[in-house]
C-alpha positions as CSV (number, residue, x, y, z in Angstrom):
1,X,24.4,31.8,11.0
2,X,24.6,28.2,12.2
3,X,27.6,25.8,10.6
4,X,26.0,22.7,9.2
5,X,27.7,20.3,9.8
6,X,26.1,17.5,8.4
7,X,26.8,19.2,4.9
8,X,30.1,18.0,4.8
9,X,29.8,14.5,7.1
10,X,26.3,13.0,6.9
11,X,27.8,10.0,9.0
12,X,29.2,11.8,12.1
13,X,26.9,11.3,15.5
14,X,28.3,13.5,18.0
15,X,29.6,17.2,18.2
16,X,30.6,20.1,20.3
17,X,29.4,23.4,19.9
18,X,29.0,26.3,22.2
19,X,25.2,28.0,23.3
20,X,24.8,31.5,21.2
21,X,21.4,32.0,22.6
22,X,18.4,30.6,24.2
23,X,15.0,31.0,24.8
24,X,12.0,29.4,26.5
25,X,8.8,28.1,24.4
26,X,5.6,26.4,25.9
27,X,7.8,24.3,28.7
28,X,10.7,23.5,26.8
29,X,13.6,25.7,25.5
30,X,14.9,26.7,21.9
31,X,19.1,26.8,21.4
32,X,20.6,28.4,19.0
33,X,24.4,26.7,18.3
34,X,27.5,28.2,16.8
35,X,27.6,25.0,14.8
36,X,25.2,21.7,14.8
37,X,25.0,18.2,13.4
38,X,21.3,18.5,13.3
39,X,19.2,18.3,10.3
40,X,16.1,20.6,10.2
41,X,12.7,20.1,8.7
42,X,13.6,20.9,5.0
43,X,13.4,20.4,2.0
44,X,10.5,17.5,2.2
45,X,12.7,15.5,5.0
46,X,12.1,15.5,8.3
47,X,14.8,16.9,11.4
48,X,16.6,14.9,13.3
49,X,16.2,13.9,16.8
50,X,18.6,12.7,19.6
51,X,20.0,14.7,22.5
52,X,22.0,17.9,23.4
53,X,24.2,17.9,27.1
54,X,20.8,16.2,29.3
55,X,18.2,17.6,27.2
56,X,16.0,16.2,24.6
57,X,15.7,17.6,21.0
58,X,12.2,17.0,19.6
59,X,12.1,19.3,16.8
60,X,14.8,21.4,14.4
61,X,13.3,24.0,12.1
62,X,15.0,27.1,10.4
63,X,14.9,30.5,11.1
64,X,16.2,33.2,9.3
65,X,19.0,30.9,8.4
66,X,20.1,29.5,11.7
67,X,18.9,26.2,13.0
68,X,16.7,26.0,16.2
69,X,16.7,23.1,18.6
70,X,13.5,22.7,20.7
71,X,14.8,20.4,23.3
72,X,12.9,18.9,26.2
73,X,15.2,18.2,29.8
74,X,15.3,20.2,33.3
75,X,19.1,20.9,32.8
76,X,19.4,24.1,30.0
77,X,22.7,25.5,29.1
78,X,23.3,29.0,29.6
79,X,24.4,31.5,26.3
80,X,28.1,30.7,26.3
81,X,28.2,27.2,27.8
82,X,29.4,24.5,25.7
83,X,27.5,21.5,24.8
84,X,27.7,17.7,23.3
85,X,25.4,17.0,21.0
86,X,24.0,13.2,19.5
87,X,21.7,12.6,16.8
88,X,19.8,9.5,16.8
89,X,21.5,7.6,14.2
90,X,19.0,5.0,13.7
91,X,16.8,8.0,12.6
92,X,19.4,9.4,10.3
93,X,20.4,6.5,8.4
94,X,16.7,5.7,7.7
95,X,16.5,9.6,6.2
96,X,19.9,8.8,4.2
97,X,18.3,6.0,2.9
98,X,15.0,7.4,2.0
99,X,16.3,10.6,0.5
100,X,19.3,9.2,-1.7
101,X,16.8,6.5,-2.8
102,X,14.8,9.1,-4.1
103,X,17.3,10.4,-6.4
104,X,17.7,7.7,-7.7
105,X,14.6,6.8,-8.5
106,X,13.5,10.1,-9.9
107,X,16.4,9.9,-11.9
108,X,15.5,6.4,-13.3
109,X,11.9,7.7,-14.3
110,X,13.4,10.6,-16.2
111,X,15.7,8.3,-18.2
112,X,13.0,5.9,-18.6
113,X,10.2,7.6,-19.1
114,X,10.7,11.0,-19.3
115,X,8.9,12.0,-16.7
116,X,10.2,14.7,-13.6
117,X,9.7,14.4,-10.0
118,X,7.7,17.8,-8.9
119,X,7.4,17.2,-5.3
120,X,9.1,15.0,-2.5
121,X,7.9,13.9,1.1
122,X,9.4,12.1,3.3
123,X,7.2,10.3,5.4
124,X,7.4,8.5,8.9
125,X,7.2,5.1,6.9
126,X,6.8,5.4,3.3
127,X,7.8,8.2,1.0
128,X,6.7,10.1,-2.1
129,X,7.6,11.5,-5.0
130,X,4.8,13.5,-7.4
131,X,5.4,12.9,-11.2
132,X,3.9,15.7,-14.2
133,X,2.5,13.0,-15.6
134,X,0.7,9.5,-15.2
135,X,3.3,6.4,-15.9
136,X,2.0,3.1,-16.7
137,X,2.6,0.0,-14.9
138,X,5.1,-1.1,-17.2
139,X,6.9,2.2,-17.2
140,X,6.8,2.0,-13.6
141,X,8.1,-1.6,-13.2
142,X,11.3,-0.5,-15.6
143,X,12.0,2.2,-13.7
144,X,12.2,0.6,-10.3
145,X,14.8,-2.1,-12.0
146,X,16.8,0.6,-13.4
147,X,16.9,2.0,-9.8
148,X,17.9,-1.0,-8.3
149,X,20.5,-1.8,-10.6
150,X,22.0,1.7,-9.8
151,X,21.7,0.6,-6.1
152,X,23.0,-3.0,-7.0
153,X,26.2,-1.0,-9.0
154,X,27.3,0.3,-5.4
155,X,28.1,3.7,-7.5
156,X,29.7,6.7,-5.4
157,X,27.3,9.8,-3.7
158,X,29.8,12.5,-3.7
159,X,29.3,16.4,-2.6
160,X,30.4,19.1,-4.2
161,X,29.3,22.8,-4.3
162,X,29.1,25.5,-7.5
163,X,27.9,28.9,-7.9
164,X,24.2,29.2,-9.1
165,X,25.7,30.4,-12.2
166,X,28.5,28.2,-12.6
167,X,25.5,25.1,-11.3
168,X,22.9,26.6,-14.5
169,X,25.2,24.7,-17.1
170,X,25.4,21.8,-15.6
171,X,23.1,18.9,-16.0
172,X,21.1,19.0,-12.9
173,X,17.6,16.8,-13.0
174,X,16.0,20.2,-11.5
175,X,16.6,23.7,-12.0
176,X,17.4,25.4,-8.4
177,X,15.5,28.4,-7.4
178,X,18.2,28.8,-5.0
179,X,21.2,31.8,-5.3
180,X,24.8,31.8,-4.0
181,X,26.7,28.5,-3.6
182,X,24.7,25.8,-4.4
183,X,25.2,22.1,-2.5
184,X,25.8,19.5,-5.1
185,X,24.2,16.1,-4.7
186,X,25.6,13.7,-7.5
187,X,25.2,9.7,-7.8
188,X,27.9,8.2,-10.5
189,X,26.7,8.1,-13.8
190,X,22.9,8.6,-12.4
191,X,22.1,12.2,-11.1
192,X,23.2,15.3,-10.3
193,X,20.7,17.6,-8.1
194,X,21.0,20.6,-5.8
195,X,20.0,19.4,-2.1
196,X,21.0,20.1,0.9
197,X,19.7,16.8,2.7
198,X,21.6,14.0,3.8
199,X,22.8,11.3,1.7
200,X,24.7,7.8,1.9
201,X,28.1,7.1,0.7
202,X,27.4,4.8,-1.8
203,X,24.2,3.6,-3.9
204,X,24.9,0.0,-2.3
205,X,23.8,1.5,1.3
206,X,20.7,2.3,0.4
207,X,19.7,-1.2,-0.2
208,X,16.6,-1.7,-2.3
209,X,14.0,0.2,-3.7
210,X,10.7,-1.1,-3.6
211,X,7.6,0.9,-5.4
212,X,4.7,0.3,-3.1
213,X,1.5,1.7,-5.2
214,X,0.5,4.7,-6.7
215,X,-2.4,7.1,-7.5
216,X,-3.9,10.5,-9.4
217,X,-2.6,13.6,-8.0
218,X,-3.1,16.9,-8.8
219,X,-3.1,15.8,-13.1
220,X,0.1,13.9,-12.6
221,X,1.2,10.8,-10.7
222,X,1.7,10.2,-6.6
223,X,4.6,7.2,-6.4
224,X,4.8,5.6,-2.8
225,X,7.8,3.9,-2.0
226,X,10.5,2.7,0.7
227,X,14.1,2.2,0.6
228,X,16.5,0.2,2.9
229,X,15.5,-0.8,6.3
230,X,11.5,-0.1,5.5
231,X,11.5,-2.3,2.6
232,X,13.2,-5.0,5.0
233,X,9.8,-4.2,7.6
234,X,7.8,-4.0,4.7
235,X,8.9,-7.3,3.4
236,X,8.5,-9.0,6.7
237,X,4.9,-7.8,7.7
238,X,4.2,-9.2,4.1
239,X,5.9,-12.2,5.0
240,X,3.9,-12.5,8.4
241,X,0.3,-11.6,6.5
242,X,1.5,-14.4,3.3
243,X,1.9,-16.6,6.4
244,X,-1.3,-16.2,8.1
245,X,-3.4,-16.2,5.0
246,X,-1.9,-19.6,4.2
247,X,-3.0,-21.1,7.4
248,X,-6.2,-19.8,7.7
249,X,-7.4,-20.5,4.4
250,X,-5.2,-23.7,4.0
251,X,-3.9,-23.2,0.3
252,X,-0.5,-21.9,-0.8
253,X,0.5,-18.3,-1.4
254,X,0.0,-18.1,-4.9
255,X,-3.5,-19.5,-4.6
256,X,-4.5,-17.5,-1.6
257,X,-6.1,-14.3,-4.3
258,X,-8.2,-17.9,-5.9
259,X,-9.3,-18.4,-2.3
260,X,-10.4,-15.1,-1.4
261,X,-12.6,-14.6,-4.3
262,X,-13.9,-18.3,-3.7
263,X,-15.2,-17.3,-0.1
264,X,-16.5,-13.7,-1.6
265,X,-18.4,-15.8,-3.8
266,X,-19.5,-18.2,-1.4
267,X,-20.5,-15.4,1.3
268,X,-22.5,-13.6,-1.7
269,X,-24.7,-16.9,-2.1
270,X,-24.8,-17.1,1.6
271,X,-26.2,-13.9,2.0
272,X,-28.4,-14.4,-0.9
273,X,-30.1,-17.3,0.8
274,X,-30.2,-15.2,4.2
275,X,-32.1,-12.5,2.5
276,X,-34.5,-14.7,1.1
277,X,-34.9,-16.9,4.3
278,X,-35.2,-13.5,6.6
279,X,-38.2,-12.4,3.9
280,X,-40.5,-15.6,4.0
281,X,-39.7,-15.6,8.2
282,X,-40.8,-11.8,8.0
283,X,-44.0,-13.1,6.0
284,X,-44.9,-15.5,8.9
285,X,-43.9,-12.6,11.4
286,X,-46.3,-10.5,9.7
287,X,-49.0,-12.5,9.7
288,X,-48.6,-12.8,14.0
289,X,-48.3,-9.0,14.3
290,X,-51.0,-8.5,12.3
291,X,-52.9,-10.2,14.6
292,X,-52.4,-8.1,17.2
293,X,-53.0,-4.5,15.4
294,X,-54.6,-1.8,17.2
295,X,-57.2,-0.3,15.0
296,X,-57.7,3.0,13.7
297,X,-60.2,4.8,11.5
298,X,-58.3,4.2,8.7
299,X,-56.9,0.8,9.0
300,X,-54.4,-0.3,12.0
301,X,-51.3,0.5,14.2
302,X,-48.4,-1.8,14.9
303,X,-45.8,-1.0,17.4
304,X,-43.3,-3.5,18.8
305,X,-39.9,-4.0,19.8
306,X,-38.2,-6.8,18.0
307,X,-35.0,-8.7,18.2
308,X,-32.9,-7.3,15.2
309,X,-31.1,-5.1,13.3
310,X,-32.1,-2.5,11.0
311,X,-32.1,-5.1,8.1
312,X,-34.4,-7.8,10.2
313,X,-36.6,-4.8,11.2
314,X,-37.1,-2.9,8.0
315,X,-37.5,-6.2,6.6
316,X,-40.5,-7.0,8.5
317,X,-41.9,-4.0,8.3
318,X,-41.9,-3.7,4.7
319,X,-43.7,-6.9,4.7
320,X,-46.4,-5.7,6.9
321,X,-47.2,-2.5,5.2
322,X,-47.5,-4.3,1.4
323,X,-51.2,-5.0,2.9
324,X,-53.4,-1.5,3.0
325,X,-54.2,0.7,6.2
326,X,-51.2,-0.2,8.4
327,X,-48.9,2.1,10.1
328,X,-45.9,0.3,11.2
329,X,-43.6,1.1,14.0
330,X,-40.3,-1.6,15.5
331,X,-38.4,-1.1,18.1
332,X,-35.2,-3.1,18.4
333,X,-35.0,-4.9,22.3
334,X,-31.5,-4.2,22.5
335,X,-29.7,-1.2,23.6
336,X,-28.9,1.4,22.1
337,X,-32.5,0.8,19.9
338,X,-33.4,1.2,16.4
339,X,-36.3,2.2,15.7
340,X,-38.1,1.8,12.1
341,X,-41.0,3.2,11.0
342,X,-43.3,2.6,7.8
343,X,-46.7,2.7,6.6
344,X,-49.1,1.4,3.8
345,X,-49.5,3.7,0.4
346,X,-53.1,4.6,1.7
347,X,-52.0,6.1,5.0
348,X,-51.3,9.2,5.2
349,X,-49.2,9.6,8.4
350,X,-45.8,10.9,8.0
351,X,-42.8,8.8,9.7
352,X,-40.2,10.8,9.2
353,X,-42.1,13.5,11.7
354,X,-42.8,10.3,14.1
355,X,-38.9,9.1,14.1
356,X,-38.2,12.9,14.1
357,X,-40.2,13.3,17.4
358,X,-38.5,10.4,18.6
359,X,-35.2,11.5,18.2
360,X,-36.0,14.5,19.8
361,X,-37.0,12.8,23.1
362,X,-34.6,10.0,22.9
363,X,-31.8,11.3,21.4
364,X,-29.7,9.3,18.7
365,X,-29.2,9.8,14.5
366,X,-31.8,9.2,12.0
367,X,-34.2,10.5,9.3
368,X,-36.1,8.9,6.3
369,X,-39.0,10.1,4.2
370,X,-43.2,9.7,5.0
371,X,-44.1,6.4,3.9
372,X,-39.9,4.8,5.6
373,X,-38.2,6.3,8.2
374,X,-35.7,4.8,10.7
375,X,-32.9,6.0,13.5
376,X,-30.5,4.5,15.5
377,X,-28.4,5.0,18.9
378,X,-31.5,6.1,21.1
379,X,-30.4,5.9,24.8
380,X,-33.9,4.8,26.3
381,X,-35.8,1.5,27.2
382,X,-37.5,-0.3,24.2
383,X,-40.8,-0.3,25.8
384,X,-40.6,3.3,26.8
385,X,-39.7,4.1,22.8
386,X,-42.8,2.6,21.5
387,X,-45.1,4.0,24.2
388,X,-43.7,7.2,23.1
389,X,-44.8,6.6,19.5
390,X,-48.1,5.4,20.4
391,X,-48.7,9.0,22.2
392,X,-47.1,10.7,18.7
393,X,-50.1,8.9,16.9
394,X,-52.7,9.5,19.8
395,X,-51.9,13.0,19.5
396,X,-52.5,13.4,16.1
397,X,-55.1,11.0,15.3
């Protein structure tokens, strides 16, 4: 069974330890160590990375109790051979960071509002705890303060280890489901939890605890948050995004959520006007294409291609087929085409079937119902989409 040696020294970066076995997987080789610094995938935080002799270790699981390096490197070392290994300490710090600030705050949201951390995951940039229950934003807010005071306080992260017998009367925050000696996490005057993750010394190194949102989950509570160095990134990005919206709006920051909802209300009357402007041009539009209608037993066909989007050409169509006897077919003139089909209440023709035949030929995504039908991303010219629909109506007219 491998020694772990980050159980006793999360803070050490390098190590020797000799090869007990090896094995190749999909073009890079598994090692099994006598002893190893490297954390595996466990316990909602993810392994460590770095390097062992010239290799490359991108991935650490378990395995029946040992610890299995997947490393990545032409040079492997042979059963026997000893080798130096270095974990990427930028990596494990941020982890240390992370998971000790989770304590912490699970702790605070037990003391504050009685409610226990189910579930923890610890993400590439923001991690999560799972609460039994729903906490309000108040309870939240106190909580984060009482973390941060407990991170402020600088109070000592000791180790220690107990029997699972000797562990079930003390006050852990969660009962282990673990047997034999038990690895005892415990933050001064704070929380005591079985882990076997790596921690910081002190409260004071993990920095700050910042609560970035939360949502529903699973009848409880999902908490997103970052600790240390990410709140620092986090905290600049915001500073960068503050900085841009100032400029490019031209108020201050605490006026830039009054400026937003000024230009949301501004573009709704813009678009208002646009929708009325694009429906009297459609009535004018109309009354040209009307013009040119082929006619039919039953009233008249008209098939164009038109410069426009769906909106512009569903528009315009609508506006033709208010009148009686028309069957309306637009082709957009640019590439890939939209096409839009509709008729008047009195016809009888189907559109979906005509778009449906179109798509068929042409290709591209639609559907629609008889009497308005429309598709998009046909790979085919314009012209040669709307001769296609006048054959569709020859055919079965």
């Amino acid at each position: 069974m491998t020694e772990r040696l980050y159980y006793a020294d999360c803070y050490a970066h390098e190590f020797e330890a000799a090869v007990v076995r090896t094995e190749a997987r999909d073009g890079r080789h598994a090692l099994w160590l006598d002893r190893t610094l490297f954390y595996p995938t466990t316990g909602g935080q993810p392994f460590d990375t770095g390097s062992l002799g010239a290799g490359r270790v991108v991935d650490v699981f378990e395995d029946a109790g040992d610890i299995v390096h997947l490393v990545e490197g032409a040079e492997v070392p042979a059963t026997g051979d000893r080798v130096t290994g270095r974990i990427d300490w930028t990596r494990r710090f941020d982890h240390m960071q992370q998971h000790t600030g989770q304590h912490v705050l699970s702790a605070a949201f037990i003391h504050r509002c009685q409610a226990k951390t189910i579930s923890f995951h610890l993400g590439s940039d923001v991690s999560t705890i799972d609460l039994e229950r729903e906490t309000t934003p108040e309870e939240m807010v106190a909580a984060e303060d009482d973390a941060n005071a407990v991170v402020w306080d600088d109070r000592l992260v000791s180790i220690r280890y107990a029997s699972a017998e000797n562990a079930a009367a003390l006050p852990l925050r969660k009962e282990s489901a673990r047997s034999g000696t038990l690895r005892l996490i415990e933050v001064d005057r704070c929380d005591l939890s079985a882990c076997g993750g790596t921690h910081v010394r002190s409260t004071g190194a993990i920095g700050l605890i910042a609560i970035l949102g939360w949502e529903r989950f699973k009848g409880g509570q999902r908490i997103e948050f970052v600790c240390g160095g990410r709140a620092l990134t986090r905290m600049r990005s915001l500073r960068d995004i503050t900085a841009s919206a100032v400029r490019l709006l031209s108020t201050m920051p605490a006026d830039i959520p009054a400026a937003v909802e000024r230009l949301q209300s501004e573009q709704r009357e813009q678009k208002r006007i646009l929708a009325l402007q694009q429906s009297t041009l459609a009535r004018y539009q109309a009354d040209e294409l009307l013009a040119c209608a082929e006619p039919r037993q039953w009233g008249g066909v008209v098939i164009r291609t038109i410069a426009g989007d769906a909106h512009v050409l569903k528009t315009l169509a609508s506006a033709l087929v208010s009148r009686p006897g028309l069957l309306v077919v637009l082709v957009s003139s640019a590439a890939p085409a939209l096409v839009v089909a509709a008729r008047s209440a009195n016809v009888s023709i189907s559109c979906a079937e005509l778009v449906r035949a179109l798509t068929a030929r042409f290709g591209g995504r639609g559907g629609g119902k008889p009497d308005l039908a429309q598709a998009g991303g046909m790979a085919a010219d314009p012209t040669e989409i709307a001769a296609a629909a006048r054959d569709f109506l020859a055919a079965g007219t």
